[in-house]
C-alpha positions as CSV (number, residue, x, y, z in Angstrom):
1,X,0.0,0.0,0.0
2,X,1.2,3.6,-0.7
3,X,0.3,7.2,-1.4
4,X,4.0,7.2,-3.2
5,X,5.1,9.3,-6.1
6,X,5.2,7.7,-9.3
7,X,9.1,8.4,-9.7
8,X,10.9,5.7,-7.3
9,X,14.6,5.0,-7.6
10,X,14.2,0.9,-7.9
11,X,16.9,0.4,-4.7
12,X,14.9,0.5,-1.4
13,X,15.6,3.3,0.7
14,X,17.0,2.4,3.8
15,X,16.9,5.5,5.9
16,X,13.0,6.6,6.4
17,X,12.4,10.6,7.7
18,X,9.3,11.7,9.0
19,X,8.0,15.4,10.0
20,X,5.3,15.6,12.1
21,X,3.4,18.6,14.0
22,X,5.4,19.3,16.9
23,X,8.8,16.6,15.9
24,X,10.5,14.9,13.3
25,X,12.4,11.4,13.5
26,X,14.7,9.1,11.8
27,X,14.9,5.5,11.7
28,X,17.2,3.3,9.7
29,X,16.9,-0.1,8.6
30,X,20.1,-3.1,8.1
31,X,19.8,-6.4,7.1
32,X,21.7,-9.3,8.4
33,X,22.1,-13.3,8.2
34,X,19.4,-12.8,11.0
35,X,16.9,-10.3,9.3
36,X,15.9,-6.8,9.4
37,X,16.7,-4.6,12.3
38,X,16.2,-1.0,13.1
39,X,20.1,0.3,13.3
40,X,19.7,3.5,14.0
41,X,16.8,6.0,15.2
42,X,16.5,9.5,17.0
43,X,13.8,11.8,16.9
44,X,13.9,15.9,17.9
45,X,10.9,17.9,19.1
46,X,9.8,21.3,17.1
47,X,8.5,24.2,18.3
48,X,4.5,24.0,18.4
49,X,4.1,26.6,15.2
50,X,7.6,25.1,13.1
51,X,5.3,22.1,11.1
52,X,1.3,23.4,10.3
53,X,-0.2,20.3,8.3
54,X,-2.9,21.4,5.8
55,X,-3.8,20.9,2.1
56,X,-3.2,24.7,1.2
57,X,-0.8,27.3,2.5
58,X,2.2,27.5,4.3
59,X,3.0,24.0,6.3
60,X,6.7,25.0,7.0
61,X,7.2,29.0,7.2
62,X,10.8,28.4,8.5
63,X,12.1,25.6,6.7
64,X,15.7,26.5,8.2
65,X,14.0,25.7,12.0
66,X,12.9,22.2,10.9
67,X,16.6,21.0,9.0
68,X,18.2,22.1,12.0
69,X,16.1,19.6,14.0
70,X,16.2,17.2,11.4
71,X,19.8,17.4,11.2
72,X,20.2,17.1,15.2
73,X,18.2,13.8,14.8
74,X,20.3,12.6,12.2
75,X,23.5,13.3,14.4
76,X,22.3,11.8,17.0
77,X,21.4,8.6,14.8
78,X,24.5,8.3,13.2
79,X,23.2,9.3,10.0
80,X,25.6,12.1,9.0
81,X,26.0,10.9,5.9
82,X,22.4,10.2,4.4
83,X,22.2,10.5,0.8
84,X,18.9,9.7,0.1
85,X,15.7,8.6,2.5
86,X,11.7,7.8,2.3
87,X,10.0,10.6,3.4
88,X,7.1,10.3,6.0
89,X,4.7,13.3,6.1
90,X,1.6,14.0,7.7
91,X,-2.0,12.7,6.7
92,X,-3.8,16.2,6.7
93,X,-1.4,17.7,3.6
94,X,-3.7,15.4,1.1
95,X,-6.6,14.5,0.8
96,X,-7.3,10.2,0.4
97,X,-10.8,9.4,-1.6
98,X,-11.8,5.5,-2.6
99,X,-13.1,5.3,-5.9
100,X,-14.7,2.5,-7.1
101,X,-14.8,1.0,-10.6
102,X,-16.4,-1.7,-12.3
103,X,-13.6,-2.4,-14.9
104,X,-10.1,-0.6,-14.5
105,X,-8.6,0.5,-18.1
106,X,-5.4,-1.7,-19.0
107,X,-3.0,1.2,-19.6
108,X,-1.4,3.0,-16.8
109,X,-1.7,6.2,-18.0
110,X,-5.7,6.1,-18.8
111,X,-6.2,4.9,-15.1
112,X,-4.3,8.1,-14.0
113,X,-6.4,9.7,-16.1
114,X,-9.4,8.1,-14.8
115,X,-8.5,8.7,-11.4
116,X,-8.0,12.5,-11.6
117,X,-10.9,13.4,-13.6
118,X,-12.9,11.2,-10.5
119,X,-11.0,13.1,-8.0
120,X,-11.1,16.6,-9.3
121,X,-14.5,18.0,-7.9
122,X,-13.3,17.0,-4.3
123,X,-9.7,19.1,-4.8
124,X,-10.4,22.0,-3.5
125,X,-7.4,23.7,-5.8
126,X,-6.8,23.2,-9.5
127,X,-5.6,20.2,-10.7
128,X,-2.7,21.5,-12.9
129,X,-1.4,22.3,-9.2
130,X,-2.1,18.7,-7.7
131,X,0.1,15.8,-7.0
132,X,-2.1,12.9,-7.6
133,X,-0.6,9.1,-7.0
134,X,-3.0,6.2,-6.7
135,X,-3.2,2.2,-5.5
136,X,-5.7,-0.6,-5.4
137,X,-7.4,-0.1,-2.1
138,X,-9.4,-3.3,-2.3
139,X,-11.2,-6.1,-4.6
140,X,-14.5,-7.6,-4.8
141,X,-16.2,-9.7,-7.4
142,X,-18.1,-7.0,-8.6
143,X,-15.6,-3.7,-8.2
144,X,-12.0,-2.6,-7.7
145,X,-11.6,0.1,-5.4
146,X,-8.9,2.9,-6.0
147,X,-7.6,4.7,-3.6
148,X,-6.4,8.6,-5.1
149,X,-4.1,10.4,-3.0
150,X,-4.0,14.2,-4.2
151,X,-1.8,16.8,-2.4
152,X,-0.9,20.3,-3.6
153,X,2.4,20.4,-5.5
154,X,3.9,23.3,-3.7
155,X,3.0,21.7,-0.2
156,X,4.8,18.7,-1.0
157,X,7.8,20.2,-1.7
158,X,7.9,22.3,1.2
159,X,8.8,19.3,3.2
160,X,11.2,18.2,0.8
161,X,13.1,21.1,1.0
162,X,13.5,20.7,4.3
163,X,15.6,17.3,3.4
164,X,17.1,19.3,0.0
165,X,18.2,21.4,2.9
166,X,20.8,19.0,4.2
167,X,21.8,17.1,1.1
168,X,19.0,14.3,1.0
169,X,16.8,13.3,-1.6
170,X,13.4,12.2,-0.6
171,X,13.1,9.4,-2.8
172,X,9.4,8.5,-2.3
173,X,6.8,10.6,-0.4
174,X,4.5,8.6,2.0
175,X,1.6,9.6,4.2
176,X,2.2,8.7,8.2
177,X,-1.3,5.9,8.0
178,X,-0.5,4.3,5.5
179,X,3.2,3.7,6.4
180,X,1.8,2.6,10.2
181,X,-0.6,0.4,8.3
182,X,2.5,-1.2,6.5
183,X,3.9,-1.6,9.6
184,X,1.4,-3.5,11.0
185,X,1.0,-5.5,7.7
186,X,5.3,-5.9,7.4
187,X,5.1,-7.1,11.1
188,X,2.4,-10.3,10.0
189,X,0.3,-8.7,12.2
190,X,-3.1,-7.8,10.1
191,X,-5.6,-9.8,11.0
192,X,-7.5,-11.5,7.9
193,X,-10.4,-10.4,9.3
194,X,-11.8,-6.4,9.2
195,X,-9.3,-4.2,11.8
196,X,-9.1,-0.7,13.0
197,X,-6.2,2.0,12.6
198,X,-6.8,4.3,14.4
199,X,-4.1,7.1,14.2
200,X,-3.8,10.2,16.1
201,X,-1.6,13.0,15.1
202,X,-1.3,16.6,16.7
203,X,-3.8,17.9,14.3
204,X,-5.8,15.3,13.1
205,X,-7.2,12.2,13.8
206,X,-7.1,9.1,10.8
207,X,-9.2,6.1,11.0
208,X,-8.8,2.8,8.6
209,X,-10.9,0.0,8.2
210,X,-8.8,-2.7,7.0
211,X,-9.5,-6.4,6.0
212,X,-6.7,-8.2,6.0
213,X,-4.3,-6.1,3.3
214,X,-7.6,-4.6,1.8
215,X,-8.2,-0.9,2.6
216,X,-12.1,-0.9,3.3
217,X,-12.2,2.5,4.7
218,X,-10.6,5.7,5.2
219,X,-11.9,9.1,7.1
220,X,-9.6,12.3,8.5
221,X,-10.7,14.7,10.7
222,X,-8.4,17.7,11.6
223,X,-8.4,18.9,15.4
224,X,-10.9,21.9,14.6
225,X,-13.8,19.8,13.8
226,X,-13.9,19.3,17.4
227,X,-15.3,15.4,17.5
228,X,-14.4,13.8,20.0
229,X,-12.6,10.3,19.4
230,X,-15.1,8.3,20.5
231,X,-17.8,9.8,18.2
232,X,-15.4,9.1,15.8
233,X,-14.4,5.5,16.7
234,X,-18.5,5.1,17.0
235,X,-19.6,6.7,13.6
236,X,-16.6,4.0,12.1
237,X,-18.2,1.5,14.4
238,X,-21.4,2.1,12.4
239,X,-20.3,2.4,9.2
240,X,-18.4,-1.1,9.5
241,X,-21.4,-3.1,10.6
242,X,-24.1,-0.8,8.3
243,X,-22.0,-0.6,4.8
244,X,-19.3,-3.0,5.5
245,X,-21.5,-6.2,6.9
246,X,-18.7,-6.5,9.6
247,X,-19.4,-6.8,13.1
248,X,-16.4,-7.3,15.8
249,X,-13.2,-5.9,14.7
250,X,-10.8,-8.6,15.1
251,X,-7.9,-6.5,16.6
252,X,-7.2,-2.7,16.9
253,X,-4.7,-0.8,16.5
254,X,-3.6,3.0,18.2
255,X,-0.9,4.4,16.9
256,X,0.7,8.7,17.3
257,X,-0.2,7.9,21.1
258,X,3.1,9.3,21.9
259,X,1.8,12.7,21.3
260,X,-0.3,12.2,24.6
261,X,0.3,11.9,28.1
262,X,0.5,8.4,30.0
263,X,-2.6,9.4,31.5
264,X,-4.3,10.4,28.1
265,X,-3.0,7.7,26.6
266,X,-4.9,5.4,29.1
267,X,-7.8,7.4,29.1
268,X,-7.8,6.6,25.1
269,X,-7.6,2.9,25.4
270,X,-10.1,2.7,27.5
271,X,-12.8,4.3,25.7
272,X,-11.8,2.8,22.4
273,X,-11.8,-1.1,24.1
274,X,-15.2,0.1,26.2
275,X,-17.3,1.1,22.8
276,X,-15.8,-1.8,21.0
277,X,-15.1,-4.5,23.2
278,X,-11.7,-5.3,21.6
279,X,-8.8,-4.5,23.3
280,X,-6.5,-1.8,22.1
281,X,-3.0,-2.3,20.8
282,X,0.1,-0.2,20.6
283,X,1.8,-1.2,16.9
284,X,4.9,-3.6,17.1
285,X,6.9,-3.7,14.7
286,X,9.6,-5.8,16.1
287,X,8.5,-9.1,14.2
288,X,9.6,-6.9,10.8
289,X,12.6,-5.6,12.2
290,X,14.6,-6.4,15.5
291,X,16.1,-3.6,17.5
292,X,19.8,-3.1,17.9
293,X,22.6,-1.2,20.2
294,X,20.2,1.3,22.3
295,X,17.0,1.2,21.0
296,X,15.0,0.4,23.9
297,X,11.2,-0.7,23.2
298,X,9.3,1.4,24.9
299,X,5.6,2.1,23.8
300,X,6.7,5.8,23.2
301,X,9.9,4.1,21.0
302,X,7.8,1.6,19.2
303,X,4.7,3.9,18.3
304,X,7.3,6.3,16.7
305,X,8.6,3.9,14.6
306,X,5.6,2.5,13.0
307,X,5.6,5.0,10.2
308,X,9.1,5.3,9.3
309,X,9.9,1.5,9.7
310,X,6.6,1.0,8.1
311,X,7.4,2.3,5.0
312,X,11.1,1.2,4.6
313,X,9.6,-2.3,5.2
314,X,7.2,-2.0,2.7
315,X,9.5,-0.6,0.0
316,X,11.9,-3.6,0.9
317,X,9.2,-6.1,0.1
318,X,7.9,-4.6,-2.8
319,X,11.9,-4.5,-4.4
């Protein structure tokens, strides 16, 4: 699965970035006789104003405060020397729609048409300034669901010019879910039946409905909308057993709870397990990739890592 630009380099990355509201992080991934393992990792906070996720205007207005803090993370890492990386951004800089189709052309190029022209009524900017990358979301006997991610060009490359900054090349662009929900996938841990990511950022909350590798669902809400999560967690409680025919999500999965405090944290499990009587997991992804030297797996480490280990893990089985 991945929102990623349609220019890859064919080597997997092997150094994954991600900036976030409020910090930015770097995790690198080795392999070895006895698999892969996360060598290296550090993240940095940012002031509160440095990263502002949103589809239009400004998301970094000083680009020179965020390499700096990228560039302390990498030091601290070991990563001094970091030529190229995947790139882990937030969820609110695009916007993700699932389109379905009875019968998806055979030429690459007429599906990207396809999937802009379906697309372009929900942009709220023109498309000559949109971004637009696409994957099959899910399959039925009857459809094939698409899901388009579309961005604004010009807020893309604000966060890679943050990793221009410092001599990197972002070789594939990624949004936070869907890297966590490769991490959960890359660590053999998606249930074949429907599950529930539900990620929390700073600014925005994301919630997936996922059967087995199938995306069946996908909503974002920024923070101003004011719902609380459980409304949230309910409405997709609904919508699974109403459009979905599911009932009892096999597992679920919270992941960005690092943002929050212990006690929040708690606080969040609890009402997510009470309304659906299915307790709430923090995303492992040690079954993908081992830790090494001073990692330490703390929930805090390990919910930070699910993006960008997510995503280098993907790329890694897709080579």
């Amino acid at each position: 699965m991945s929102g990623r630009s349609s220019w890859l380099a064919a080597v997997p990355p092997s150094v994954a970035i991600e900036i976030a509201c409020g910090r930015v992080g770097v995790a690198a991934l080795s392999s070895s006789a006895r698999g892969a393992a996360v060598s290296a990792y550090a993240t940095e906070d940012l002031p509160a104003d440095a990263v502002a996720p949103a589809l239009s205007g400004t998301n970094i207005p000083d680009p020179g405060v965020v390499a700096g803090a990228l560039r302390r993370a990498l030091e601290r890492a070991g990563l001094r020397s970091t030529g190229r990386a995947a790139l882990v951004v937030p969820d609110s800089i695009a916007r993700v729609s699932l389109v379905a189709f009875d019968q998806l052309p055979s030429r690459a190029a007429d599906l990207d048409q396809l999937v802009a022209w379906q697309v372009r009524k929900a942009t709220p900017f023109p498309m000559d300034q949109a971004q637009v990358s696409h994957f099959t979301a899910n399959v039925t006997d009857s459809t094939s669901t698409v899901a388009a991610v579309v961005a604004r060009r010009e807020v893309v490359r604000e966060y890679e010019g943050v990793t221009d900054a410092l001599g990197i090349h972002a070789g594939l662009v990624d949004l936070a879910s869907f890297s966590v929900m490769n991490a959960v996938i890359g660590a053999g841990a998606a249930a074949p039946d429907d599950w529930l990511l539900v990620h929390l950022a700073a600014e925005a909350t994301t919630l997936a409905i996922m059967r087995g590798e199938q995306l069946m669902f996908y909503r974002h809400r920024v923070a101003v909308d004011q719902e609380p999560l459980s409304a949230l967690v309910h409405q997709t409680a609904m919508y699974h057993e109403d459009r979905l025919g599911g009932r009892r999500f096999a597992r679920v999965w919270l992941s960005g709870a690092g943002l929050k405090s212990r006690d929040a944290l708690n606080r969040l499990h609890r009402e997510i397990a009470d309304r659906l009587g299915t307790e709430v997991e923090t995303v492992d992804i040690r079954p993908a990739a081992s830790l090494r030297g001073r990692v330490e797996p703390t929930p805090e480490v390990l919910d930070t890592l699910a993006a960008p280990i997510g995503v280098l893990v993907r790329e890694r089985k897709a080579a």
